[in-house]
C-alpha positions as CSV (number, residue, x, y, z in Angstrom):
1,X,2.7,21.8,-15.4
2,X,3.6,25.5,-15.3
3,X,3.7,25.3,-11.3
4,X,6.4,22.6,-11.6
5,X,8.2,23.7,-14.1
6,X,8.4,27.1,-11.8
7,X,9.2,25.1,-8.6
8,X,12.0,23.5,-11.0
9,X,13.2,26.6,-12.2
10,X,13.0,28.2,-8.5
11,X,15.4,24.8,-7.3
12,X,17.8,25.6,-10.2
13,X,18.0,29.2,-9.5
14,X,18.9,28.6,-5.5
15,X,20.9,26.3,-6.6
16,X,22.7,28.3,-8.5
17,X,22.7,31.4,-5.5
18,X,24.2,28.5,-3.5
19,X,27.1,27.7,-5.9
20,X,27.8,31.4,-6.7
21,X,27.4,32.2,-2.4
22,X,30.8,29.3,-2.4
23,X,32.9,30.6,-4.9
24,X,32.1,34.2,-3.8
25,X,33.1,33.9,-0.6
26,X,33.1,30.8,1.9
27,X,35.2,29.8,4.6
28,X,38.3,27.8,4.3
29,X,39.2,27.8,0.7
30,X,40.7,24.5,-0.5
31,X,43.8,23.4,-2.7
32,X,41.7,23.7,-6.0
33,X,41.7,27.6,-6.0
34,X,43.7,29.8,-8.3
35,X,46.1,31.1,-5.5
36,X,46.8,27.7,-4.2
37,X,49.6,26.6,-2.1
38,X,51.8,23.9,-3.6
39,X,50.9,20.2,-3.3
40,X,53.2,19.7,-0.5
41,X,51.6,22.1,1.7
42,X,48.4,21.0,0.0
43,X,49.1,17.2,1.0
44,X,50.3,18.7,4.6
45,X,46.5,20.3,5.2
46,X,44.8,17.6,4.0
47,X,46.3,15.0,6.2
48,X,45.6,17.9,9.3
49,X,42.4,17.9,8.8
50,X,41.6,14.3,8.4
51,X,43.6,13.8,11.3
52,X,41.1,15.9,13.3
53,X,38.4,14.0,12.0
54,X,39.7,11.1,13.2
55,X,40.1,12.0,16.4
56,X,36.9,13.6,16.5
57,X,35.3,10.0,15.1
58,X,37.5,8.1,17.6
59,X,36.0,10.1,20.5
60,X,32.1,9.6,19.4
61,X,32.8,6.2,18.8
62,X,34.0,6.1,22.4
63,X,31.4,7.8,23.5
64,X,28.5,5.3,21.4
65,X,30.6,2.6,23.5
66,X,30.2,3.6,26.7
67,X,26.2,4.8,26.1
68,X,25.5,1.3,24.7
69,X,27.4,-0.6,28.1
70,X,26.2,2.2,31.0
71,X,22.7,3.1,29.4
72,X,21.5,0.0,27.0
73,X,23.3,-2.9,28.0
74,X,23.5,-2.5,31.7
75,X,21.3,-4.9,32.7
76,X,22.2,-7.9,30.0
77,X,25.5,-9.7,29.5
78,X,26.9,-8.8,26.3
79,X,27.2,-11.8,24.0
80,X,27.6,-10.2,20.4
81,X,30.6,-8.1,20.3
82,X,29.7,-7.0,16.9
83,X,26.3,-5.0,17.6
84,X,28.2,-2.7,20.1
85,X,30.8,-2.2,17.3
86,X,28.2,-1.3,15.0
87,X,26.0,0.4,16.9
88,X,29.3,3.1,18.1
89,X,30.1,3.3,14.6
90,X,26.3,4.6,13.5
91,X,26.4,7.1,16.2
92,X,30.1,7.9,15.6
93,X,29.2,8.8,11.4
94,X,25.8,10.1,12.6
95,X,27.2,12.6,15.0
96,X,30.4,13.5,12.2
97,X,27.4,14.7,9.4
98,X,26.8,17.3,12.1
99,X,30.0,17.7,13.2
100,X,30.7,18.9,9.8
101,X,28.1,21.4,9.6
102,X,29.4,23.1,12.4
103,X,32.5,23.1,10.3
104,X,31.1,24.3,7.5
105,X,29.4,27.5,9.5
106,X,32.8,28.2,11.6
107,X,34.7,27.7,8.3
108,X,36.9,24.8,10.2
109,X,39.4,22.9,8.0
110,X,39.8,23.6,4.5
111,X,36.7,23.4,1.9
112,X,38.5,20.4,-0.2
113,X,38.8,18.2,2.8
114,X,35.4,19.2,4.1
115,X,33.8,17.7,0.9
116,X,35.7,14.6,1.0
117,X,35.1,13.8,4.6
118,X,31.4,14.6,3.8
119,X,31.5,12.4,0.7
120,X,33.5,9.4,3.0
121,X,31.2,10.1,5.3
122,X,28.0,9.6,3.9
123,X,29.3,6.6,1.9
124,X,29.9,4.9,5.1
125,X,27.1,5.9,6.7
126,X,24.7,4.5,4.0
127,X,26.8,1.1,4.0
128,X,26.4,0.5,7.4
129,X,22.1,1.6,7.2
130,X,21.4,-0.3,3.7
131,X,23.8,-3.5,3.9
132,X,25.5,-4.1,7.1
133,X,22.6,-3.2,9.7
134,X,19.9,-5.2,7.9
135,X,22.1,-8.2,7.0
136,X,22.9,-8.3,10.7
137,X,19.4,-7.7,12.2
138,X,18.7,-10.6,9.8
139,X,21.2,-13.1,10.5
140,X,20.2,-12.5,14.6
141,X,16.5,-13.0,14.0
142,X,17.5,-16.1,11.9
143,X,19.5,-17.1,14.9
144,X,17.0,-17.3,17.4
145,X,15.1,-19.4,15.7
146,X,16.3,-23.0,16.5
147,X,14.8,-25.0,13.0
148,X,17.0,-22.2,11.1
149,X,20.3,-22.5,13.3
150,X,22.3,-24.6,11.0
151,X,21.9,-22.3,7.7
152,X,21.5,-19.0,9.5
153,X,24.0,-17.5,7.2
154,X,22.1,-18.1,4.1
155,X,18.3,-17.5,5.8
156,X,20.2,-14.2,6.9
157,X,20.7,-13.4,3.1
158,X,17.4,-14.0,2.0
159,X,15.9,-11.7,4.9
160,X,18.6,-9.1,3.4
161,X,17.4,-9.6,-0.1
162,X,13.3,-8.9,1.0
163,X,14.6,-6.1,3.2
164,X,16.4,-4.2,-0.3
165,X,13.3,-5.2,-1.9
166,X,10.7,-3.3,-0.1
167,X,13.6,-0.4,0.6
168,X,14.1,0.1,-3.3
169,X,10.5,-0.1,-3.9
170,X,9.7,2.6,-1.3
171,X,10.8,5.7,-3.8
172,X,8.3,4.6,-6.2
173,X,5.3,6.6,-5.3
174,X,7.0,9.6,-4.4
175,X,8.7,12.2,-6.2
176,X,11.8,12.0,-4.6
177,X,14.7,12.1,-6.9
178,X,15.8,13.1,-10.5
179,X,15.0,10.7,-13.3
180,X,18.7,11.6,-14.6
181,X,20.3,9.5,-11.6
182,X,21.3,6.0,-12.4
183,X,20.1,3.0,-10.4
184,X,23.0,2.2,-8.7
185,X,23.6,6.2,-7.3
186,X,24.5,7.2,-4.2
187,X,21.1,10.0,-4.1
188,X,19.2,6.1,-5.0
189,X,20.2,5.3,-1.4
190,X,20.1,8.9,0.1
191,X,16.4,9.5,-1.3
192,X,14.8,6.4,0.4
193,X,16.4,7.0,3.7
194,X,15.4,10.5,4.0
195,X,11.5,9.3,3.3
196,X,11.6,7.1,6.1
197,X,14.3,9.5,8.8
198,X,12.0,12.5,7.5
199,X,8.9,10.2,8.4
200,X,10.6,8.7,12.2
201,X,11.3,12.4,12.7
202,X,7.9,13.8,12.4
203,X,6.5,11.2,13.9
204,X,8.4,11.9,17.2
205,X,8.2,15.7,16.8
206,X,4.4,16.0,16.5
207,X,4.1,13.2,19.9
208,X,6.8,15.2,21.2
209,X,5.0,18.8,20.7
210,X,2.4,17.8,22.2
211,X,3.3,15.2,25.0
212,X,5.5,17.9,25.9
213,X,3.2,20.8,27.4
214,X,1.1,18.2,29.0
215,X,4.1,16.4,30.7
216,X,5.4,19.7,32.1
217,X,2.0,21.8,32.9
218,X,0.4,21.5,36.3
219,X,-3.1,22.6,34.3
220,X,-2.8,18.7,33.0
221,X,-2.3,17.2,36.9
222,X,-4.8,15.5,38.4
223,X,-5.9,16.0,41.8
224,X,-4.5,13.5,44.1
225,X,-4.4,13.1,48.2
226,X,-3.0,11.0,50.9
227,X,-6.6,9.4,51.4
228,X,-6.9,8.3,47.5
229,X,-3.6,6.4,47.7
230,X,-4.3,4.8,51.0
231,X,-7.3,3.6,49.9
232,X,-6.0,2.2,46.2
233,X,-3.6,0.6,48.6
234,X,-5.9,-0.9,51.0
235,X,-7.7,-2.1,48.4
236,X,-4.3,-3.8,46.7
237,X,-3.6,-5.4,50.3
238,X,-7.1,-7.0,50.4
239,X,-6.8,-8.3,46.7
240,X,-3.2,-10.2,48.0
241,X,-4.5,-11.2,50.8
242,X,-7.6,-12.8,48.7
243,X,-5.1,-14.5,46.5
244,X,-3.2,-16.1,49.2
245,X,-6.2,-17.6,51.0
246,X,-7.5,-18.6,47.9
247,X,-3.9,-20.6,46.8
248,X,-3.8,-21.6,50.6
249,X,-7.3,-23.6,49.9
250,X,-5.8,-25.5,46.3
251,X,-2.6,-26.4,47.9
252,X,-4.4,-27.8,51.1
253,X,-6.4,-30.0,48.4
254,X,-4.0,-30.7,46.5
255,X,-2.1,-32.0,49.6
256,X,-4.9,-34.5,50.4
257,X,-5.0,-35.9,46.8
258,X,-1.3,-36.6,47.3
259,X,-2.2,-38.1,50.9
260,X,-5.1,-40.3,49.7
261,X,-3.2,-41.0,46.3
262,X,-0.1,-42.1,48.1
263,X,-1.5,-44.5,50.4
264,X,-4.1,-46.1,47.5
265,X,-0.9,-47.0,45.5
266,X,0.7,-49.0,48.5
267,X,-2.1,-51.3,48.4
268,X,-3.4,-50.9,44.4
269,X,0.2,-50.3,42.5
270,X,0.1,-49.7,39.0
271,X,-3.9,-50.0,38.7
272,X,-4.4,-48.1,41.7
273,X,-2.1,-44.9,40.0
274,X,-4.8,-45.3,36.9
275,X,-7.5,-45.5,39.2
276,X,-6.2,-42.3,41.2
277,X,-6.2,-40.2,37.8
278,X,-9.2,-41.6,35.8
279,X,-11.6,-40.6,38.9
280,X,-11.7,-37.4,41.1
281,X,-11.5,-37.4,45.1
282,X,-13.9,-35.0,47.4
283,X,-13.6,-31.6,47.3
284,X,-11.5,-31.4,43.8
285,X,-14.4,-30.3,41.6
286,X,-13.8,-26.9,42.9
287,X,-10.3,-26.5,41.9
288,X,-10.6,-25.2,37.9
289,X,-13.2,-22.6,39.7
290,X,-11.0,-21.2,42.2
291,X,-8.1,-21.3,40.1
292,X,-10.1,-19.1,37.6
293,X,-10.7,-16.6,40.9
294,X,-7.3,-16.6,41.3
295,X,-6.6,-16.0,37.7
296,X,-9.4,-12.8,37.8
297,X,-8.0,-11.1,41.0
298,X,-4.2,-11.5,39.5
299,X,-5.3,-9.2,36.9
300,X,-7.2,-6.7,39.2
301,X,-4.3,-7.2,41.8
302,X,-1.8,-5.7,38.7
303,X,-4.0,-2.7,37.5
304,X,-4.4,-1.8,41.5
305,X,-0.7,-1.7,41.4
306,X,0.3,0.2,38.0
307,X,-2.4,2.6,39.6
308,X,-0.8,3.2,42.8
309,X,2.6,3.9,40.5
310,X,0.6,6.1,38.7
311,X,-0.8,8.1,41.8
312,X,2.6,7.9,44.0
313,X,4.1,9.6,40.1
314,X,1.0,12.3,40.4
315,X,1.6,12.9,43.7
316,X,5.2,13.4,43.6
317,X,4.5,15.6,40.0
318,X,2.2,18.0,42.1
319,X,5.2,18.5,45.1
320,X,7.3,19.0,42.4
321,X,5.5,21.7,40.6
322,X,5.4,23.6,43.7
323,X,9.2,23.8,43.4
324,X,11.4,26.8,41.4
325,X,12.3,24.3,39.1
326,X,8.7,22.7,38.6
327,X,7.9,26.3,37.7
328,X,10.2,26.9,35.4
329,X,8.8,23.7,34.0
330,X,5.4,24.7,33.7
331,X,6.6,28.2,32.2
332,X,8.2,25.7,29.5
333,X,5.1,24.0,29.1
334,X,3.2,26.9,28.1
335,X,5.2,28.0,25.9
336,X,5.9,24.5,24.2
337,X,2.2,24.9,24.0
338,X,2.1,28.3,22.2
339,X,4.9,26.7,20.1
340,X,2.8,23.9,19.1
341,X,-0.4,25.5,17.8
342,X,2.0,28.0,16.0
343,X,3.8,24.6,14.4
344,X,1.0,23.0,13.4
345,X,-1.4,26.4,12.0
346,X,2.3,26.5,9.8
347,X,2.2,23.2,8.7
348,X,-1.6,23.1,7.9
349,X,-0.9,26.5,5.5
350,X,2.3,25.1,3.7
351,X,0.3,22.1,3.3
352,X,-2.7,23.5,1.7
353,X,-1.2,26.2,-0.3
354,X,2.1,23.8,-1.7
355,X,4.6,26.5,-0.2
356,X,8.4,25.6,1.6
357,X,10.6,28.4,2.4
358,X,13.6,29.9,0.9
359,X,15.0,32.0,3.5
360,X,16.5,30.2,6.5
361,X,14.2,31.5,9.7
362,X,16.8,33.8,11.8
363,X,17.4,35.9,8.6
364,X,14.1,36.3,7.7
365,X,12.9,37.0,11.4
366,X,16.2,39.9,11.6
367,X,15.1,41.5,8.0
368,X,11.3,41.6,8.8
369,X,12.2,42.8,12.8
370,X,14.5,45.5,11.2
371,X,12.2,46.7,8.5
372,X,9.5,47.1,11.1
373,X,11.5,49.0,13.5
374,X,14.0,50.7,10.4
375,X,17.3,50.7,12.3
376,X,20.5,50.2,10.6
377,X,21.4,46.7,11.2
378,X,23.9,44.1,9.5
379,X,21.8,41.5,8.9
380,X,24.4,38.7,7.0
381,X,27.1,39.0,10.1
382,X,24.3,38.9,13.1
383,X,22.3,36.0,10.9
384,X,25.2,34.4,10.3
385,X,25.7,33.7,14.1
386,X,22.4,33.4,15.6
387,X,22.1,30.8,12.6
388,X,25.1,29.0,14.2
389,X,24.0,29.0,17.7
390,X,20.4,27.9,16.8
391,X,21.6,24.8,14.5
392,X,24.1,24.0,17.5
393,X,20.7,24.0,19.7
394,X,19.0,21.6,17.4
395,X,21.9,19.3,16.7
396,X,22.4,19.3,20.9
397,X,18.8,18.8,21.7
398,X,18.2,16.1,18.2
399,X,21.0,14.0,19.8
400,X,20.0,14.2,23.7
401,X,16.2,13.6,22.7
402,X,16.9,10.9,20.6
403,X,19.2,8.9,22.9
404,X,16.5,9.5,26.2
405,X,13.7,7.5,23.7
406,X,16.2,4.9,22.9
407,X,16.7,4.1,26.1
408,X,12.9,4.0,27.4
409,X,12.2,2.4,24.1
410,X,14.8,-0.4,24.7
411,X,13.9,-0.8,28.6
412,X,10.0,-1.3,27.7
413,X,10.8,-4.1,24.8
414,X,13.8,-5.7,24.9
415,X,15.0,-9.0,26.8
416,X,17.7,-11.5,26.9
417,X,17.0,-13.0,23.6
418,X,16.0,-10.1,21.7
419,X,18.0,-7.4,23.2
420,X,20.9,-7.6,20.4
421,X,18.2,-7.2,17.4
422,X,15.9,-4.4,19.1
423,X,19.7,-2.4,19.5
424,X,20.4,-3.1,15.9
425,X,16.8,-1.9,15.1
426,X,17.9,1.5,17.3
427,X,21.1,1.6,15.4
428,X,19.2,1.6,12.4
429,X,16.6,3.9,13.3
430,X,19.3,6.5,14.9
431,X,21.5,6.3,11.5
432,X,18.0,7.3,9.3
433,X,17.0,9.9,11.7
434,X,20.8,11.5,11.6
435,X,20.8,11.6,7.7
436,X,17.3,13.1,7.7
437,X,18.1,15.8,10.3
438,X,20.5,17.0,7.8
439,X,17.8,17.2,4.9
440,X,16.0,19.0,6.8
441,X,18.1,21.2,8.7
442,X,19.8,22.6,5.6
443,X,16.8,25.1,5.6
444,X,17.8,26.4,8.6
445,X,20.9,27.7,7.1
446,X,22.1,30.5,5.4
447,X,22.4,30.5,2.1
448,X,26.2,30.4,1.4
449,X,26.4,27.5,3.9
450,X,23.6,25.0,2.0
451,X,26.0,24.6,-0.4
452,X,28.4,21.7,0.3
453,X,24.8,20.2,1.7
454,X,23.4,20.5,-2.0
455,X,26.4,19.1,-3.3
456,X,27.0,16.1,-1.5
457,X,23.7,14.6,-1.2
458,X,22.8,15.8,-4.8
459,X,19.9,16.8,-6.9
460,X,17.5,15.8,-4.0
461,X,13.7,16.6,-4.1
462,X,14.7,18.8,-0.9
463,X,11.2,21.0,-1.0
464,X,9.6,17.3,-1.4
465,X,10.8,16.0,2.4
466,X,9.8,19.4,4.1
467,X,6.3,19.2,2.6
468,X,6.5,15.7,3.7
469,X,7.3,16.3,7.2
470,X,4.6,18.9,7.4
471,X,2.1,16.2,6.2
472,X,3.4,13.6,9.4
473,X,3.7,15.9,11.6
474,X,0.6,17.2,11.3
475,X,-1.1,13.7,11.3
476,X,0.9,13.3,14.2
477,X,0.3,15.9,16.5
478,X,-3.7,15.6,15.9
479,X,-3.8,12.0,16.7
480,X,-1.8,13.1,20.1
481,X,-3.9,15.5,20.9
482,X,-7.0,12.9,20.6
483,X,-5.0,10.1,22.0
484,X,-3.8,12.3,25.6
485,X,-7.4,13.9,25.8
486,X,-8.7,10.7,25.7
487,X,-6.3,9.1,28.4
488,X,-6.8,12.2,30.7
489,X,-10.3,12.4,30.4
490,X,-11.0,8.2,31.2
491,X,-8.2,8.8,34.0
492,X,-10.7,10.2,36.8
493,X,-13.4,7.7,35.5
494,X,-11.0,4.4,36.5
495,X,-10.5,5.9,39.8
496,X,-13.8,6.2,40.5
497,X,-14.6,2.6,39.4
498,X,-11.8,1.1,41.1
C-alpha cells in the first residue's frame, strides 16, 4: 500500500512539474493568457491554425487514398466505396496525433488551438475505432453470409453490441484508469485502446527485434550452390512429369468407360445407363489408387517448389551481401542485434524490480555523458532538439514499418470476398497502434512537452502501459528467438531429406 500510494504521489507530483513546465514557459501561448490579443485577432489565429490542420488532414487523407488503391487494392476491384473512405480517414487522424506532437515540440500554432485540435482529434479518432469500424466490419461479415443477407443491418448490430461487450469488459483486470472517471468518459474509451495498441505494438517490436538481425546478417545465411538448386529442380521436373503420366493413365480409362458406356446405351437405353454405373469395367479398380498417387506427389510437387523459392531467395541474399549495400545491411544487423539484448536485459529489470522512467532518454543520456566527462554543456536547449529529431525518427519509421506489414499481411490473407473486412480489420488495427504510439512515446519527451499529452488523454495509468509493454515484449522477443532457431536449425535437415 505504501509503494502505491508513492507511485501515486510520484504521478501527481510529475504531473504537477508538467503543468507548472506549460505555464512557465511553452511554445505558442494561446488567447487565454493575461497579455492576450483581443478576440478578433484571437478569432483570426484560431481559424489560421485550423485552416492548416485541415490542409494537413486533407493531404494524409489523400495520401491513405492512394496507399489503399496503388498498395492494397491493386489487385481487386473496388466494390465498397465506404472502406476506402474510412480506412484514409483512420490514417489521416492517426498521422494528425503525431502531427501535433511535432507541433507541440516546434511550438507550431498557438497552444489554445493545439488543445482543441488534439481534443477533436482524438474524439474522432475513437468514434471511428469504437463505433464506426466495428459496426462496419460487422455488417460486411454479415454480408457475406447469404442466410443473413436480407437482415444484415440488424445481424450487423448485434455483432456491434458483442464487439462493445468484450471491448468494455477488457479494462476489468487491469489497473488502467482512475475510479473517479465516469462510465461514459472519453479516458473509458482511451484506456481500453491503449491495452490492446500497447499489446499489437509489442507484439510487433519484440518479432521485429529480433527477425530483424537475422533477416539482415549473413552469419544467419545458409550455404547454398548452383548444384543444390539444380538438383531440388530436377527433382521438381521428375515429380511433374510423374503427375502427368500418372493423369495421362486415368484420363485414357476414363476415355474407354465413356467408349464402352456409350455404345452399351445404344443397344441397352435407360437399363443399360443403370447397368453401366451399378458395375465397374476392366481396369477401373485402379483409379481411387492412382488418384491418391496423384494426390501424394501434388503435395511433394508444392514443397519442392516453395523450396526452390526459398533457395533462388538464399541464393540471391548471399550475392547480395557481398554488395556495399548488403554490408551496410549486415552492419545494421549487428547492431539491431546488440540493440536487442540491450532491450530486452531492460525490460527483464523494469519488470522484476516494478521501475518506469521519469526522465525522457536523450536528456538523461546528455546529463549522465556530461557529468562523466564534466564539460559545461546546456543540457535543456541540445535535449530539447535531439528529443525532436529522435521522436521525428520514431513517428517516420512507426508509420513506414507499419504500412510495409499491412501490406504483406493483406497480400498473404485476403481475397475477393474478404478483402473489404481484412482492410477494415487493418484500419482498425492501424487506428489502435497510432493512439498507443502516443501513450508510449510521451516518455520520450521532455518534460514541458508531456503536458498537452497528460491533459488530453487524462488521468491515464501511463506507468501501467510501459510496464505492460515490457511484459509483451519480452514474451515476444523469447518466443522469436525459439521460433527462428528452430526454423533455422530444421532448414538444413529438409534439404537433406528432400
Amino acid at each position: 500500500t505504501e509503494a502505491a500510494a508513492g507511485g501515486a504521489s510520484t504521478t501527481r507530483g510529475e504531473r504537477g512539474q508538467e503543468r507548472g513546465g506549460r505555464r512557465g514557459g511553452g511554445g505558442g501561448g494561446g488567447c487565454l493568457s493575461p497579455n492576450a490579443a483581443p478576440d478578433v485577432l484571437c478569432t483570426m489565429s484560431f481559424l489560421i491554425d485550423s485552416s492548416i490542420m485541415v490542409i494537413s488532414q486533407v493531404l494524409f487523407f489523400g495520401f491513405g487514398w492512394l496507399f489503399f488503391m496503388r498498395k492494397l487494392f491493386k489487385d481487386y476491384e473496388v466494390r465498397q466505396y465506404v472502406v476506402q473512405v474510412v480506412f484514409s480517414v483512420t490514417f489521416a487522424f492517426s498521422c494528425t496525433m503525431f502531427e501535433l506532437i511535432i507541433f507541440e515540440i516546434l511550438g507550431i500554432l498557438s497552444s489554445s488551438s493545439r488543445y482543441f485540435h488534439w481534443k477533436l482529434n482524438l474524439c474522432v479518432i475513437l468514434l471511428v475505432l469504437v463505433f464506426m469500424v466495428p459496426f462496419y466490419i460487422g455488417y460486411f461479415v454479415v454480408s457475406n453470409i447469404r442466410l443473413l443477407h436480407r437482415h444484415r443491418l440488424l445481424f450487423a448490430c448485434v455483432v456491434w453490441l458483442i464487439f462493445m461487450y468484450f471491448f468494455w469488459k477488457l479494462g476489468d483486470p487491469f489497473p488502467i484508469l482512475s475510479p473517479k472517471h465516469g462510465i461514459l468518459s472519453i479516458e473509458q474509451l482511451i484506456s481500453r485502446v491503449g491495452v490492446i495498441g500497447v499489446t499489437l505494438m509489442a507484439l510487433l517490436s519484440g518479432f521485429g527485434a529480433v527477425n530483424c538481425p537475422y533477416t539482415y546478417m549473413s552469419y544467419f545465411l545458409r550455404n547454398v550452390t548452383d548444384a543444390d538448386i539444380l538438383s531440388l529442380e530436377r527433382r521438381l521436373l521428375q515429380t511433374m512429369d510423374m503427375i502427368i503420366s500418372k493423369k495421362k493413365r486415368i484420363a485414357m480409362v476414363h476415355r474407354n468407360m465413356f467408349q464402352r458406356g456409350e455404345v452399351h446405351n445404344k443397344t441397352t437405353g435407360f437399363w443399360g445407363i443403370i447397368k453401366s454405373v451399378t458395375t465397374s469395367s476392366p481396369g477401373s479398380e485402379n483409379l481411387t489408387l492412382i488418384q491418391q498417387e496423384i494426390d501424394a506427389l501434388e503435395e511433394l510437387s508444392r514443397q519442392l517448389f516453395l523450396e526452390t523459392v526459398d533457395l533462388h531467395a538464399t541464393k540471391e541474399r548471399i550475392e547480395y551481401s557481398k554488395t556495399f549495400q548488403g554490408k551496410y545491411f549486415n552492419f545494421l544487423g549487428y547492431f539491431f542485434s546488440i540493440y536487442c539484448v540491450w532491450k530486452t536485459f531492460m525490460a527483464t529489470i523494469n519488470i522484476v524490480f516494478d521501475r518506469v522512467g521519469k526522465t525522457d532518454p536523450v536528456t538523461r543520456g546528455i546529463e549522465i555523458t556530461v557529468n562523466y566527462l564534466g564539460i559545461q554543456f546546456d543540457v535543456k536547449f541540445w535535449s530539447q532538439h535531439i528529443s525532436f529529431i529522435l521522436v521525428g525518427i520514431i513517428i517516420v519509421t512507426s508509420i513506414r514499418g507499419l504500412l510495409i506489414t499491412l501490406t504483406k499481411f493483406f497480400y498473404a490473407i485476403s481475397s475477393s470476398k474478404s478483402s473489404n473486412v481484412i482492410v477494415l480489420l487493418l484500419a482498425q488495427i492501424m487506428g489502435m497502434y497510432f493512439v498507443s504510439s502516443v501513450l508510449l512515446i510521451r516518455m520520450s519527451m521532455p518534460l514541458e512537452y508531456r503536458t498537452i499529452i497528460t491533459e488530453v488523454l487524462g488521468e491515464l495509468q501511463f506507468n501501467f502501459y510501459h510496464r505492460w509493454f515490457d511484459v509483451i515484449f519480452l514474451v515476444s522477443a523469447l518466443s522469436s528467438i525459439l521460433f527462428l532457431y528452430l526454423a533455422h536449425k530444421q532448414a538444413p535437415e529438409k534439404h537433406m531429406t528432400l
